[in-house]
Z-matrix of the N, CA and C atoms (Angstrom, degrees):
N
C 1 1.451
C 2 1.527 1 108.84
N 3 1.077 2 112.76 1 135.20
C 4 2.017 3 125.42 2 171.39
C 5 1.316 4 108.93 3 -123.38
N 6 1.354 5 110.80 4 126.66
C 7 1.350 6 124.36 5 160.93
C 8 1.095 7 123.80 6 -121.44
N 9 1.797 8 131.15 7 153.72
C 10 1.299 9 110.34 8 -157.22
C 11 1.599 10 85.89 9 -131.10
N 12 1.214 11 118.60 10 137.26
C 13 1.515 12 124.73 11 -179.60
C 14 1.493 13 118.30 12 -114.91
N 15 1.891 14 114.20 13 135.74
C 16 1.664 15 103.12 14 -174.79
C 17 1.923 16 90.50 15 -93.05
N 18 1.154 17 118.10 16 119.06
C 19 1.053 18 123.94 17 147.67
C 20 1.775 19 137.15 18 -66.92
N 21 1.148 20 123.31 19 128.81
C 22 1.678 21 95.13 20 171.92
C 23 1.478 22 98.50 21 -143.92
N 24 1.474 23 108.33 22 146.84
C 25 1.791 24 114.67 23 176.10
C 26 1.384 25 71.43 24 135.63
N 27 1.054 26 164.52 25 -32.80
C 28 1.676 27 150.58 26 -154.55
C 29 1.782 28 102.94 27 -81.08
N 30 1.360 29 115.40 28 131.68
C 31 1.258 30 141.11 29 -136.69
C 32 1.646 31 90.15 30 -127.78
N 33 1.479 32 106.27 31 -86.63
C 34 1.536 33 119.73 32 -151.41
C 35 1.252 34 104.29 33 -125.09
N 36 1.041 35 110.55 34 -159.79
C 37 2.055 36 116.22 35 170.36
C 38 1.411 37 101.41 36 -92.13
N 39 0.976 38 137.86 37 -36.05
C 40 1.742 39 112.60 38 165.69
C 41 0.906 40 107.47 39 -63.52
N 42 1.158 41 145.95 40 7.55
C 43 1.461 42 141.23 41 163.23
C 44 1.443 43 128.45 42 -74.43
N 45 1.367 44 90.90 43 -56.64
C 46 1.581 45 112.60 44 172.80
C 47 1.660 46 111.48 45 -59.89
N 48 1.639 47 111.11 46 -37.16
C 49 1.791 48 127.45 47 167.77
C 50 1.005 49 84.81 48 -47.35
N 51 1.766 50 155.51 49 -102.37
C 52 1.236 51 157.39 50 -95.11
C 53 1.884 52 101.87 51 -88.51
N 54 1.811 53 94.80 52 -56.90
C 55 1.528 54 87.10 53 175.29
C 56 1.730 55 114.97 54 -62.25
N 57 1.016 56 122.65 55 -25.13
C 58 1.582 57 116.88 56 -173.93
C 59 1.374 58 110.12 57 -82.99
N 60 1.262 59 118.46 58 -13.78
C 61 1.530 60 119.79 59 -174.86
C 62 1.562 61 104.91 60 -99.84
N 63 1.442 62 117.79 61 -45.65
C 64 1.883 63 127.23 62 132.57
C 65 1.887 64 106.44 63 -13.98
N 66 0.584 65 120.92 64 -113.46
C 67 1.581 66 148.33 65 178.37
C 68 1.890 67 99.43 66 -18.43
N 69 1.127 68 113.95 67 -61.36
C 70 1.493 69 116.03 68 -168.50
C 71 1.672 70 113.97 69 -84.43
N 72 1.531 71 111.61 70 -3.32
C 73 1.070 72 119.87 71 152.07
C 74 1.639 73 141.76 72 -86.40
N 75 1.257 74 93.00 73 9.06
C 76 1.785 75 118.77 74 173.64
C 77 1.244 76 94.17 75 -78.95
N 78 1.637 77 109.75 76 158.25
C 79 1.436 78 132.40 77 177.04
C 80 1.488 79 110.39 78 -79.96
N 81 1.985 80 136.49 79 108.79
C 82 1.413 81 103.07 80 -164.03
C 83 1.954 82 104.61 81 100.72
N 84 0.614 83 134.28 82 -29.82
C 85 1.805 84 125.49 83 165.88
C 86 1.446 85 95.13 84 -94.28
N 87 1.814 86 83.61 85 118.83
C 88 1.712 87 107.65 86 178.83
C 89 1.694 88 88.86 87 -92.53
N 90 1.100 89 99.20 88 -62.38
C 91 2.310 90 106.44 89 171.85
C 92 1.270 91 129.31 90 -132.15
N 93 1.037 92 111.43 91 143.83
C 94 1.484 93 140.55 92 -154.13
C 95 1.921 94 108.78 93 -117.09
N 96 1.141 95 123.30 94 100.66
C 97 1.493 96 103.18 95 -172.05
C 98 1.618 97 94.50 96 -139.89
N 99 1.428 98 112.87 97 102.94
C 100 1.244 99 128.68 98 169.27
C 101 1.811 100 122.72 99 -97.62
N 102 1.618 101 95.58 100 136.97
C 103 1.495 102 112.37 101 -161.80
C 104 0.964 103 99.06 102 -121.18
N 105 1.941 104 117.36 103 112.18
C 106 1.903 105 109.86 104 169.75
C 107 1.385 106 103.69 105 -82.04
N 108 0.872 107 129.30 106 -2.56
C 109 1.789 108 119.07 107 167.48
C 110 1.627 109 112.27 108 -60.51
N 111 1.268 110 101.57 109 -80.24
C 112 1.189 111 116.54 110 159.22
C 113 1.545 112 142.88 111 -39.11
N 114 1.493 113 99.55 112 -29.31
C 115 1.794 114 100.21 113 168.70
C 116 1.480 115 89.41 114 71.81
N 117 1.592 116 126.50 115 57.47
C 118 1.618 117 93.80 116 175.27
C 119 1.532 118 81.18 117 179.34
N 120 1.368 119 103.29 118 143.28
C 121 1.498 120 125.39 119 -163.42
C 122 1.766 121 91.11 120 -128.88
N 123 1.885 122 106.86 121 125.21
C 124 1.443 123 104.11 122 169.83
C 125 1.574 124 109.14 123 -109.40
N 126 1.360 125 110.64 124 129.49
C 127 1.489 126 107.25 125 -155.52
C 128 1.821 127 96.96 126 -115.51
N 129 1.171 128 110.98 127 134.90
C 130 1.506 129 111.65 128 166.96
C 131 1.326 130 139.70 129 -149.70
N 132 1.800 131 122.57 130 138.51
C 133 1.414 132 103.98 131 -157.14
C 134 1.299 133 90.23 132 179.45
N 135 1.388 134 117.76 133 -168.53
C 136 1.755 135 122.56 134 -173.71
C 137 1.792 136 92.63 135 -67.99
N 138 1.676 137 88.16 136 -138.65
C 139 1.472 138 88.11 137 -179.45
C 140 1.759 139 115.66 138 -73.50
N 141 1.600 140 91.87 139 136.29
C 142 1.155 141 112.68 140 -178.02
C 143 1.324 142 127.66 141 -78.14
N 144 1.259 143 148.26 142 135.16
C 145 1.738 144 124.72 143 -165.74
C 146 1.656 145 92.65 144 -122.65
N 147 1.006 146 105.97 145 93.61
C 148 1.906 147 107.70 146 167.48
C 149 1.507 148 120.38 147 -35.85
N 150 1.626 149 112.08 148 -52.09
C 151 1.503 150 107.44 149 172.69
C 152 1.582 151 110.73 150 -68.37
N 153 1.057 152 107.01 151 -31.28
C 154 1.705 153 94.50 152 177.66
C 155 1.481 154 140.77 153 -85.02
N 156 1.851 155 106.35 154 -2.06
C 157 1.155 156 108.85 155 156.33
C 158 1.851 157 114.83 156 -102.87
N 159 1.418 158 125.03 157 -7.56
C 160 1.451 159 112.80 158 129.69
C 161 0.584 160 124.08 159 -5.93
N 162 2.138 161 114.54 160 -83.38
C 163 0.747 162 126.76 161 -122.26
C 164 2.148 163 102.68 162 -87.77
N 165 1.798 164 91.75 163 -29.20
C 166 1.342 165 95.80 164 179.35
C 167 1.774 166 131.79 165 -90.48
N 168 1.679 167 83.98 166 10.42
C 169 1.294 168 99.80 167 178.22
C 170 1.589 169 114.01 168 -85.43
N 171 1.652 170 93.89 169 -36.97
C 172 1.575 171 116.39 170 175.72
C 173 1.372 172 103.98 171 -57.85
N 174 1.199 173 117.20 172 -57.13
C 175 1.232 174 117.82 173 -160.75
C 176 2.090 175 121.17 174 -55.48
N 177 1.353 176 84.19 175 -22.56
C 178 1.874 177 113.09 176 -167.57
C 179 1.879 178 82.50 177 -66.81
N 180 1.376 179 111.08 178 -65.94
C 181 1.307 180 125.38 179 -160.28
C 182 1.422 181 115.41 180 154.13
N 183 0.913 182 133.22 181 34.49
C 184 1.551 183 127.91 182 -138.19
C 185 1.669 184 113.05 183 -161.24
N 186 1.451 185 134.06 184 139.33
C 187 0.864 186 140.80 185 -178.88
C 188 1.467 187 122.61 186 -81.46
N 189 1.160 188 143.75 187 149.68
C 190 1.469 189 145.69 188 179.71
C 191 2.225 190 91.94 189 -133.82
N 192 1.107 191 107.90 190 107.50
C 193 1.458 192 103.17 191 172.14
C 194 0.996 193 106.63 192 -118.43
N 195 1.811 194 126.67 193 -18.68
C 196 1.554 195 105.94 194 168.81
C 197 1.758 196 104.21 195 -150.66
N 198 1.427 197 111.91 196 147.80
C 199 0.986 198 113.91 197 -173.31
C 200 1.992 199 97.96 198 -128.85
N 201 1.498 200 101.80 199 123.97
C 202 1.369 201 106.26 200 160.61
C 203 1.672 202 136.57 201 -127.26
């Protein structure tokens, strides 16, 4: 499964470090590949839990406003 997430609050490349280290610490993300150009993190793995990479995106510092 791949899902592609719009992130926003991402600044620099420690930024993108925080969401990818966020993201690959979920239960289930085999890869994690975040783009500050793009504003958008492609996340992939078994089942995916939408509130819970929110939730670990939030937690980094960081916004999740759309997930497709």
């Amino acid at each position: 499964m791949k899902k592609t997430l719009s992130v926003e609050g991402m600044t620099c490349n420690h930024c993108v470090m925080h969401v990818t280290k966020a993201l690959k610490g979920i239960s289930g993300v085999t890869s994690a590949v975040v783009d500050l150009a793009s504003k958008s993190a492609v996340v992939e793995g078994g089942a995916l839990d939408d509130a819970a990479m929110k939730a670990a995106v939030a937690d980094a510092g960081y916004e999740v406003v759309a997930i497709a």
